[in-house]
C-alpha positions as CSV (number, residue, x, y, z in Angstrom):
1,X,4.2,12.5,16.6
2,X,5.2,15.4,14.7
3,X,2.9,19.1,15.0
4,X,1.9,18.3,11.3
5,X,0.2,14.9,11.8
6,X,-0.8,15.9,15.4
7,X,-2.8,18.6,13.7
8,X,-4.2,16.0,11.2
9,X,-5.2,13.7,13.9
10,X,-7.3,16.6,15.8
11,X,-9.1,17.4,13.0
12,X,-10.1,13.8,12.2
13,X,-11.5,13.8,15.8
14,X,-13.2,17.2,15.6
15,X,-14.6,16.3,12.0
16,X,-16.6,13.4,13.5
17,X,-17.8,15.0,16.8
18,X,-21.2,16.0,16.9
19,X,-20.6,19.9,16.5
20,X,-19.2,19.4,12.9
21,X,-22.1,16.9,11.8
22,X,-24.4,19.5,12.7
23,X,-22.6,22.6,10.9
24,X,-22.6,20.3,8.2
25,X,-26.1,19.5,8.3
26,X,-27.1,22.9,8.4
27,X,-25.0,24.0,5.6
28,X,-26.9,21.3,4.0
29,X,-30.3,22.9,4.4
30,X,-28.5,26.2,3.3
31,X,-27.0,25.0,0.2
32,X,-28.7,25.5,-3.6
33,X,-28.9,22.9,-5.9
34,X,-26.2,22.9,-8.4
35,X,-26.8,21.4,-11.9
36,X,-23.6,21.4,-13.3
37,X,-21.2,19.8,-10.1
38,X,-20.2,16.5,-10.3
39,X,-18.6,14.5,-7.3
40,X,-16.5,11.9,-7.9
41,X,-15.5,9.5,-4.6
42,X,-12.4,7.0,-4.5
43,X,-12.4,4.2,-2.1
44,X,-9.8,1.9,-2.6
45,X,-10.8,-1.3,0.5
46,X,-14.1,-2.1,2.5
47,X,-12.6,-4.5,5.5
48,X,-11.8,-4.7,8.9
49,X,-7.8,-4.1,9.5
50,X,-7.8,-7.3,11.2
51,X,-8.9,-9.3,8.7
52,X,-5.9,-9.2,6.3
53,X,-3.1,-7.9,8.6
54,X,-0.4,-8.5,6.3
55,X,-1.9,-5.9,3.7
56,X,-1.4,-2.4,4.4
57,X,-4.2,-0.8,5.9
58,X,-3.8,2.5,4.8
59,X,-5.6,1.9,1.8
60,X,-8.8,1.0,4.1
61,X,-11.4,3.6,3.1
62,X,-13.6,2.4,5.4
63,X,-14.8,-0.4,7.6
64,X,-18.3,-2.6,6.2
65,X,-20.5,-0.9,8.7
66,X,-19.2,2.6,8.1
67,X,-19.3,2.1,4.2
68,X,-23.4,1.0,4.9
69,X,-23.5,4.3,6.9
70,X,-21.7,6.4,3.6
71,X,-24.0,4.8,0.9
72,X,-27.4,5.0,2.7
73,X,-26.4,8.1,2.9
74,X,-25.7,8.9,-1.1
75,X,-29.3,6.4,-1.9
76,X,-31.5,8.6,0.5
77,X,-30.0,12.3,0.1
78,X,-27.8,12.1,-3.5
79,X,-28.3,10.9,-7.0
80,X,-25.7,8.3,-7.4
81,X,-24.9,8.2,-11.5
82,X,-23.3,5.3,-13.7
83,X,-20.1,5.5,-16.0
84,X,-22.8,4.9,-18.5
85,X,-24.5,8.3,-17.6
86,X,-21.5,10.6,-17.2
87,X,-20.6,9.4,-20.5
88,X,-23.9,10.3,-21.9
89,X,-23.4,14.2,-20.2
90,X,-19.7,14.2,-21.8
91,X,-21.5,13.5,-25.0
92,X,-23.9,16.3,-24.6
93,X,-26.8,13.4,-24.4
94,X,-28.1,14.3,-21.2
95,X,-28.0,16.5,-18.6
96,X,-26.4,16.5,-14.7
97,X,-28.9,16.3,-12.0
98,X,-28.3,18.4,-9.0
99,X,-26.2,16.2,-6.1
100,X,-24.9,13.6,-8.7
101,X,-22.0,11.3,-7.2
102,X,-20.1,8.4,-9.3
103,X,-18.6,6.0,-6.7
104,X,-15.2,4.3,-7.9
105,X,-13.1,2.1,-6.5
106,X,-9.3,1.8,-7.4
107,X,-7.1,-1.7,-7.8
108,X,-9.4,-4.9,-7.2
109,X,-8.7,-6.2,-3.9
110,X,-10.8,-9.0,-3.1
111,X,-13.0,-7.5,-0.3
112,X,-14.7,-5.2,-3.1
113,X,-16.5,-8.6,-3.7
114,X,-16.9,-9.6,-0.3
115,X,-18.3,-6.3,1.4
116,X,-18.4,-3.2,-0.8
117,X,-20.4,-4.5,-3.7
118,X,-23.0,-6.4,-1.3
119,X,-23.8,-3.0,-0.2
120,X,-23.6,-1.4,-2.9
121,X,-26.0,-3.9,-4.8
122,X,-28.5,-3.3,-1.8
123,X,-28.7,0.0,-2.3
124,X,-29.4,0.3,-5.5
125,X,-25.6,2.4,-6.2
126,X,-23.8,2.1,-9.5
127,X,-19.9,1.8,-9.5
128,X,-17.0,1.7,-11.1
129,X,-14.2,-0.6,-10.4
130,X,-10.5,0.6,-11.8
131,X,-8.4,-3.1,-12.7
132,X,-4.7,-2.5,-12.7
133,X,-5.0,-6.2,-15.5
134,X,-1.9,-7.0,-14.3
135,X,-2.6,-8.2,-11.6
136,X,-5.5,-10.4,-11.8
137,X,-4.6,-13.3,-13.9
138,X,-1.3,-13.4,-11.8
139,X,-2.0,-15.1,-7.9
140,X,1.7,-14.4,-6.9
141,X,1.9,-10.6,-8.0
142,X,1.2,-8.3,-5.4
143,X,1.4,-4.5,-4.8
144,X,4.5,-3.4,-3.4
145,X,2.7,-1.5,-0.6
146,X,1.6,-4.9,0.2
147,X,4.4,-6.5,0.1
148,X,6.8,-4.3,2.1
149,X,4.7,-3.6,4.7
150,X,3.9,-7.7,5.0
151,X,7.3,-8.5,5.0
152,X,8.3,-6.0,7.7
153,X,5.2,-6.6,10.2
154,X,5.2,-10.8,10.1
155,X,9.0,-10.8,10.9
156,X,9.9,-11.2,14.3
157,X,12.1,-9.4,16.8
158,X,15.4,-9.5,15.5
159,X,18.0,-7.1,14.8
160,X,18.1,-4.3,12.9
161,X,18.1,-5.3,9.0
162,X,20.6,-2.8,6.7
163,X,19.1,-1.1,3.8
164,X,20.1,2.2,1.8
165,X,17.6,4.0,4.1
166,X,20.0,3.1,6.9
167,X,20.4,0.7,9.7
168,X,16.0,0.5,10.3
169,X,15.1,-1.5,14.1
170,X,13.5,-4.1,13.8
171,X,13.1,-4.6,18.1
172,X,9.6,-4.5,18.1
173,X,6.4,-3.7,16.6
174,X,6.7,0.0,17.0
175,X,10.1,-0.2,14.9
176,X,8.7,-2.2,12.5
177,X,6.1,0.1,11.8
178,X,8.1,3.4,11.7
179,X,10.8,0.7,8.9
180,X,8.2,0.9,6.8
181,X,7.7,4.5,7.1
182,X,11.2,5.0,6.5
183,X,11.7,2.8,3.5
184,X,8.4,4.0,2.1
185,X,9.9,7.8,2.2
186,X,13.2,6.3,0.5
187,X,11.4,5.1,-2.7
188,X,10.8,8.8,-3.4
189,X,14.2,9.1,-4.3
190,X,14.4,5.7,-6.6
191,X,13.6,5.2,-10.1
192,X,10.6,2.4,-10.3
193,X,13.0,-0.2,-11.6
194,X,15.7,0.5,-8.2
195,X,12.5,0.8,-6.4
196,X,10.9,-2.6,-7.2
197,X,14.5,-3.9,-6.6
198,X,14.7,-2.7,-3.0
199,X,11.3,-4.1,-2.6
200,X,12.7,-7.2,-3.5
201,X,15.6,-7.4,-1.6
202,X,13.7,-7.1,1.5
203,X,11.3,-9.0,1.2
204,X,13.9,-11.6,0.6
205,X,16.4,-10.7,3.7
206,X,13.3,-11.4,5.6
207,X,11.8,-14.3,3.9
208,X,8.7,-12.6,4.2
209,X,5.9,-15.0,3.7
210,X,3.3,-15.6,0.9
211,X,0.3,-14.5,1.4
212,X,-3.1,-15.0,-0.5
213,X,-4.1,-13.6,-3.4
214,X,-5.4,-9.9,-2.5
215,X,-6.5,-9.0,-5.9
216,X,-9.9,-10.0,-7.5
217,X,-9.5,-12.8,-10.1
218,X,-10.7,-12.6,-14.1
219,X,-13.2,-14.9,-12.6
220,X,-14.7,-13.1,-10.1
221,X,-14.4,-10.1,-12.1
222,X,-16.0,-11.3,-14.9
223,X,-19.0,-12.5,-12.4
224,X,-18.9,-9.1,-10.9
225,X,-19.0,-7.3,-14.3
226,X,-22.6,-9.4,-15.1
227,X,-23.7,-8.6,-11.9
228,X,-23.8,-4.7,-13.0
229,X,-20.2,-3.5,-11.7
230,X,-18.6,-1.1,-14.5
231,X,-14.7,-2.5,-14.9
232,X,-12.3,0.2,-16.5
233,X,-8.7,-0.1,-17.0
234,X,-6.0,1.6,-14.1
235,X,-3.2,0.5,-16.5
236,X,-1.6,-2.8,-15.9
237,X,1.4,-2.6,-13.4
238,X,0.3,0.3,-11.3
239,X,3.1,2.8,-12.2
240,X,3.7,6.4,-12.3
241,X,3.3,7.1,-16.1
242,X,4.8,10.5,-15.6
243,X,7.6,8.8,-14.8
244,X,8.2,5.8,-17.2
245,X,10.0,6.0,-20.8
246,X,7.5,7.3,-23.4
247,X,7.3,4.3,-25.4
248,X,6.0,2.2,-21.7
249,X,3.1,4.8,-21.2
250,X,0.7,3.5,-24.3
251,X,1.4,0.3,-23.2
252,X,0.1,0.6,-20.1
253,X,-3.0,2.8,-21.2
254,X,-3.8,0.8,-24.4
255,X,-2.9,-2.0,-23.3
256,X,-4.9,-2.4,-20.0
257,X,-8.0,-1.3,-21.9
258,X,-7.2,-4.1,-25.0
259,X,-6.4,-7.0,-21.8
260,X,-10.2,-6.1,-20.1
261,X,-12.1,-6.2,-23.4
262,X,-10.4,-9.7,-23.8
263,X,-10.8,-11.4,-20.5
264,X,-14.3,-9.4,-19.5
265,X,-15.6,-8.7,-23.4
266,X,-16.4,-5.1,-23.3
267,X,-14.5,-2.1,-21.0
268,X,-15.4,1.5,-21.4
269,X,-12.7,4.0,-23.0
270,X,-12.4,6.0,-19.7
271,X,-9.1,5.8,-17.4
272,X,-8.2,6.8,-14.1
273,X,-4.5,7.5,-13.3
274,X,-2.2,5.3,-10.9
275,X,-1.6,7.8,-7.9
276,X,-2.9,10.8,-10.2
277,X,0.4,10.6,-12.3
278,X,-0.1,12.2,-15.6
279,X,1.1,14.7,-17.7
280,X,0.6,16.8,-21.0
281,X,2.0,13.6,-22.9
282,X,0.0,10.9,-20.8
283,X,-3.5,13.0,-21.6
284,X,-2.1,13.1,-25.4
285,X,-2.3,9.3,-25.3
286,X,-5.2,8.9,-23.9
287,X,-6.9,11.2,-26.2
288,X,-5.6,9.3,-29.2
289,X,-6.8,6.0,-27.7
290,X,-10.0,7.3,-27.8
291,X,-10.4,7.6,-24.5
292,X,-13.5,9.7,-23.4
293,X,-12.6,10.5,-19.4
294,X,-9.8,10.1,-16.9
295,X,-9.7,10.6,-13.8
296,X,-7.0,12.4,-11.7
297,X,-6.1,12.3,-7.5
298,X,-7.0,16.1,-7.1
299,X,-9.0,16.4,-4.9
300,X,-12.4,18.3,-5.0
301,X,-15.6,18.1,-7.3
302,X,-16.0,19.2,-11.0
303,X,-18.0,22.0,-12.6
304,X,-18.9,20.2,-15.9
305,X,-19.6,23.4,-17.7
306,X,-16.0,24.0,-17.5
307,X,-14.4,20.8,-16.5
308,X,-11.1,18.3,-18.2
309,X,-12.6,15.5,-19.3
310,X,-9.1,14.2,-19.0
311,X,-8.5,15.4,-15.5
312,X,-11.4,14.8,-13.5
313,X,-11.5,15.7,-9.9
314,X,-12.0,12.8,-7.4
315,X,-12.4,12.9,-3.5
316,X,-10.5,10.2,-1.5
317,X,-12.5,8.3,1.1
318,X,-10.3,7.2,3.9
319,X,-10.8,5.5,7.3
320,X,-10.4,8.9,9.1
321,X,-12.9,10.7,6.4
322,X,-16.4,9.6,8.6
323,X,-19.9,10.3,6.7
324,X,-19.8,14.3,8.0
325,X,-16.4,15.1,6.4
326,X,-17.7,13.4,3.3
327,X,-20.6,15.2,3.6
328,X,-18.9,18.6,3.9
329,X,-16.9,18.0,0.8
330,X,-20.1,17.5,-1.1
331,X,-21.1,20.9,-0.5
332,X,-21.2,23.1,-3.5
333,X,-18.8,25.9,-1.5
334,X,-16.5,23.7,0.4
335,X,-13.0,25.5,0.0
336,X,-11.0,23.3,-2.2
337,X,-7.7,24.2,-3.1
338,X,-6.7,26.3,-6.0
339,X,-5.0,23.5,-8.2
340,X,-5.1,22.7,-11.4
341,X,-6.9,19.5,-12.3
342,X,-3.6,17.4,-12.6
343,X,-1.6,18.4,-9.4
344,X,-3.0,17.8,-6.1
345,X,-2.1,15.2,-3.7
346,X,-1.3,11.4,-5.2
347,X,-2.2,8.2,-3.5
348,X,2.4,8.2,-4.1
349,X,5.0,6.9,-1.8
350,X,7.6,6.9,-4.7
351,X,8.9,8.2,-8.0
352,X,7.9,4.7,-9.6
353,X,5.5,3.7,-6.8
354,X,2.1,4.7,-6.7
355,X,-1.0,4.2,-4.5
């Protein structure tokens, strides 16, 4: 383990011992109201690791009973908002209550259905759910996250497989783990086309299997929508658009807005970015579209007297985050980093791939 991730891991641990929870709650009691700050959390899945264990469970945010923990939390001590009412504030209609949080999810994997919504329905907390409409009307597409990590966990011992990352071990599960890590780093260097290829290749050298659908159907989406989730487009294949031609951007905005209002009737004009990937030229697009927010990865909460509409802030919820940390971040004074709105960390293993 390397000083930088030991250092991660010990604050995890310290951010969920009981010393932390109380700073927290104190700095709780301590803290002003603040009209004008909006906090925007991203959770991507609501499962237990071992229930899909070809997927890759980084993108866990949390387990069912800690995501009942998080939003009992919001219902009793926050005013969770809709799309519907941020747009209203964007539009000068109405005004930000103190503690306001919009809940979004990113990419429509199936357990939204199964455990996030449930709880979210029983708490009475609106959400938004960001469809990369790719994906859903296609049963055999999968992320490439997915997919790599699949195909190198279900293979078996065997000797080590060649790949332009180098000769990667494939002994045991250890080195099967740390190949995926390796390869993962590697598509930093690839364009998204040599990138998908690689993915292809070795998912083929080790016949990796087929697995089940991970991504909501039009379907269940559409059921979910008139149930009272909020579905807005997350483009349609999932890329970087900093980093495709100019001519593939629009399609990808535009075009994952035009395929929800088919298959679901009506999508709102608000966007949030594959792995926080924009640019000057990707906001420009939007804003033509019509296109009233966006959402970026950078993390931290937004002052909406001064904020970019196009850039919102947005805090990631991951399986080591726990209900203090989340808590902390909520606070109007927690020390974010002095970034613009569009730089920040990306959910990003790649130059083409994104999270």
């Amino acid at each position: 383990m390397g000083a930088s991730q030991a250092l991660r891991r010990s604050a995890s641990v310290a951010a969920r011992g009981k010393a932390f929870a109380w700073l927290v709650a104190g700095l709780e009691r301590a803290a002003r109201p603040h009209p004008h700050l909006l906090a925007v959390l991203t959770y991507h899945r609501v499962d237990d690791p071992s229930a899909s264990p070809l997927l890759y469970p980084g993108l866990i945010s949390a387990q069912p009973a800690e995501f009942e923990e998080q939003m009992r939390f919001l219902a009793s001590q926050c005013r969770p908002i809709s799309l519907t009412e941020l747009r209203a504030v964007r539009r000068g209609e109405a005004r930000l209550e103190p503690r306001s949080v919009l809940v979004t999810f990113d990419d429509g994997y199936r357990d939204f259905a199964e455990h996030a919504w449930p709880i979210l329905k029983r708490h009475g907390i609106p959400v938004t759910l960001f469809v990369p409409t790719a994906y859903p009307g296609d049963p055999d597409r999968a992320f490439w996250w997915d997919r790599l990590y699949g195909a190198l966990v279900s293979t078996g011992p065997r000797g080590p497989i060649a790949t332009p990352a180098g000769d990667l071990p494939l002994a045991t599960a250890a080195d099967r783990l740390q190949a995926f890590r390796r390869l993962r780093s590697h598509l930093q260097a690839l364009s998204h086309e040599k990138a998908t290829g690689l993915v292809d290749e070795v998912c083929a050298a080790l016949a990796a299997p087929t697995s089940a659908p991970a991504v909501l159907g039009w379907p269940e989406l559409r059921a979910l929508a008139a149930d009272g989730v909020v579905l807005a487009p997350h483009s349609r294949s999932h890329p970087l658009l900093d980093r495709l031609p100019r001519e593939a951007v629009r399609d990808e905005i535009v075009g994952s807005l035009e395929d929800l209002e088919r298959e679901v009737g009506v999508a709102p004009p608000v966007f949030a970015y594959p792995g926080g990937a924009q640019d000057a030229y990707v906001a420009r697009i939007l804003e033509e579209a019509g296109f009233e927010l966006a959402f970026a990865t950078t993390r931290g909460t937004n002052d909406l007297r001064r904020a970019d509409w196009l850039r919102l802030r947005r805090i990631n919820v991951g399986r080591a985050s726990g209900l203090p940390l989340i808590r902390a971040q909520l606070l109007p004074w927690w020390p974010w980093p002095r970034t613009p709105n569009g730089g920040g960390s990306r959910f990003s293993y790649g130059r083409g791939f994104s999270i």
